[in-house]
Backbone bond lengths (Angstrom), bond angles and torsions (degrees), N, CA, C in turn:
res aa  C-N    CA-C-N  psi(-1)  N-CA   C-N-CA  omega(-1)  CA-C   N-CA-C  phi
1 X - - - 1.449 - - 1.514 110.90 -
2 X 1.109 123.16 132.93 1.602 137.35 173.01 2.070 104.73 -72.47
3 X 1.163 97.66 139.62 0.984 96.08 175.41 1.937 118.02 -125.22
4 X 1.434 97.46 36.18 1.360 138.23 -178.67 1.677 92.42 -80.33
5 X 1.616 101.87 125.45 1.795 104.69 176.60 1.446 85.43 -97.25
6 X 1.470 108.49 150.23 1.024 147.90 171.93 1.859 119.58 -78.37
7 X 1.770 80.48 102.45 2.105 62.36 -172.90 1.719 112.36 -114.69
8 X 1.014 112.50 157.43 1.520 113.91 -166.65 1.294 102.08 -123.61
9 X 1.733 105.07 140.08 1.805 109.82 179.05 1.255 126.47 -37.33
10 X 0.745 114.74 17.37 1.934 117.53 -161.16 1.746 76.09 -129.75
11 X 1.287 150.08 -68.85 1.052 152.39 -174.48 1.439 100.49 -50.19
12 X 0.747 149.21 -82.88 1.843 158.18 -162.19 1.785 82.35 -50.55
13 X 1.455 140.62 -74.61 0.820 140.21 -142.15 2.263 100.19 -63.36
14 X 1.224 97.27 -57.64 1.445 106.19 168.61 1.704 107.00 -49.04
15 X 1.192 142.07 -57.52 1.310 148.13 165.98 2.128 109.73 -33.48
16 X 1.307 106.65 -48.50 1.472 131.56 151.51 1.362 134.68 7.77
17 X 1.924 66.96 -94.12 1.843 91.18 179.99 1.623 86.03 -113.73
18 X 1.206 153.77 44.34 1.456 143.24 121.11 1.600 116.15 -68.18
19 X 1.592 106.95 -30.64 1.371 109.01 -158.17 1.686 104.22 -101.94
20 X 1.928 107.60 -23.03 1.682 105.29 136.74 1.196 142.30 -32.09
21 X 1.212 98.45 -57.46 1.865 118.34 -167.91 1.587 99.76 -66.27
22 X 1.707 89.75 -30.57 2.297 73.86 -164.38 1.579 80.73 -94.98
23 X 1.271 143.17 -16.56 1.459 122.18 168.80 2.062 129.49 -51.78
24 X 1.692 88.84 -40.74 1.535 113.37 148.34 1.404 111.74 -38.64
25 X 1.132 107.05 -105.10 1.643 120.13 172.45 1.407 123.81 -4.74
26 X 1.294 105.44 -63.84 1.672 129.84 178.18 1.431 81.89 -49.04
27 X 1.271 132.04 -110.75 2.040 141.40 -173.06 1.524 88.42 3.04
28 X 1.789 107.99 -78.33 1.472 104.02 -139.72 1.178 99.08 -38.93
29 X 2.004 126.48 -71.27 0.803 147.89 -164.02 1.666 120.51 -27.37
30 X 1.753 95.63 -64.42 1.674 107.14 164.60 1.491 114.29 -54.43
31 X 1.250 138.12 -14.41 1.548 130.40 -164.01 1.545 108.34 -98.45
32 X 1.460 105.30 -19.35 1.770 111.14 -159.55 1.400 83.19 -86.45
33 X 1.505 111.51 155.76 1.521 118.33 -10.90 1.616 98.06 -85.02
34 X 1.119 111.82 141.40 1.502 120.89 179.57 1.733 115.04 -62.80
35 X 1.506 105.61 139.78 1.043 107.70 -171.29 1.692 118.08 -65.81
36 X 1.369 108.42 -21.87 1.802 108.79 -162.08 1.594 86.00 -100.37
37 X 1.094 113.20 156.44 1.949 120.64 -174.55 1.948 101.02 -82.35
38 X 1.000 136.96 142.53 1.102 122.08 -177.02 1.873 105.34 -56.27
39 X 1.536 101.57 175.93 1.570 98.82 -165.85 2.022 81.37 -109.85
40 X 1.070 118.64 26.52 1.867 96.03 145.31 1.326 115.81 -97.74
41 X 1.505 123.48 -26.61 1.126 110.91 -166.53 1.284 139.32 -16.45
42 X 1.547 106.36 112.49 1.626 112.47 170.25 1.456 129.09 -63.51
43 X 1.386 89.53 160.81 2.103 97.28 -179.91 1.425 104.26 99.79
44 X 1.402 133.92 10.36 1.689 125.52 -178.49 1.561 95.10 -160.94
45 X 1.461 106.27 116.66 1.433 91.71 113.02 1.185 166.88 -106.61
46 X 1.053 115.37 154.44 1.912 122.13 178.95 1.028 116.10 -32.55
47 X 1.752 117.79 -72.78 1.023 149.24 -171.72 1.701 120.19 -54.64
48 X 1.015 117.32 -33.86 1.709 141.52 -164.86 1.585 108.53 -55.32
49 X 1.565 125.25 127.01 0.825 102.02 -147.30 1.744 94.87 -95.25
50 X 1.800 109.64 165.57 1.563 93.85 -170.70 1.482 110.59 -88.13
51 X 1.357 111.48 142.68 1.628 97.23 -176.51 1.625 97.68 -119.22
52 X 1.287 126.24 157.77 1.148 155.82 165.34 1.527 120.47 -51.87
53 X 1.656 102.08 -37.82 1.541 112.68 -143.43 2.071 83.90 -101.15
54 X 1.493 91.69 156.92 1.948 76.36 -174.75 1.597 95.94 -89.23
55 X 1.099 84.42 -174.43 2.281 95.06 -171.60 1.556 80.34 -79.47
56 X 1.398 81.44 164.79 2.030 124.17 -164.01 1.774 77.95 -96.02
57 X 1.666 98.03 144.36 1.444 95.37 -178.39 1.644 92.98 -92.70
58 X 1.611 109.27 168.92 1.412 116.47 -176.59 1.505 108.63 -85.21
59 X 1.448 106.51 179.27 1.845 106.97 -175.26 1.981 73.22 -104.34
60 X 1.242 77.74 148.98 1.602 117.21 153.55 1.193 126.47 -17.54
61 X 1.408 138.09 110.76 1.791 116.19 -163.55 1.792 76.28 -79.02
62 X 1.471 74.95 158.03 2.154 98.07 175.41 1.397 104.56 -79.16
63 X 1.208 137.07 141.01 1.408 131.88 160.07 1.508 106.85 -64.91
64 X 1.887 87.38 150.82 1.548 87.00 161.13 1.609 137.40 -115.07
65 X 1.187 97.33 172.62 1.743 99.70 -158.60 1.566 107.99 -79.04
């Protein structure tokens, strides 16, 4: 008797994309933390136009009661 498992296309194919997914995985893992900052980053905008003149100072926070 062989003691050879028996594998069926449906088996090789699952073996496949298991050995995809952790090929995936492996990247993400090695890449973090990514070098470029994500592109939502808060606190700026892009768009804003540049002005010359310096910022207006603020009023006073109010105390509270």
């Amino acid at each position: 008797m062989s003691d050879k498992k028996v594998r069926t296309q449906a088996d090789r194919a699952d073996d496949e994309r298991l050995a995809d997914d952790l090929e995936v995985d492996e990247s993400s893992v090695e890449s973090f933390p990514a070098s470029d900052p994500p592109s939502w980053t808060l606190g700026r905008n892009a768009h804003a136009a540049v002005s010359s003149e310096p910022p207006r100072p603020r009023a006073p926070a109010r105390p509270r009661r």
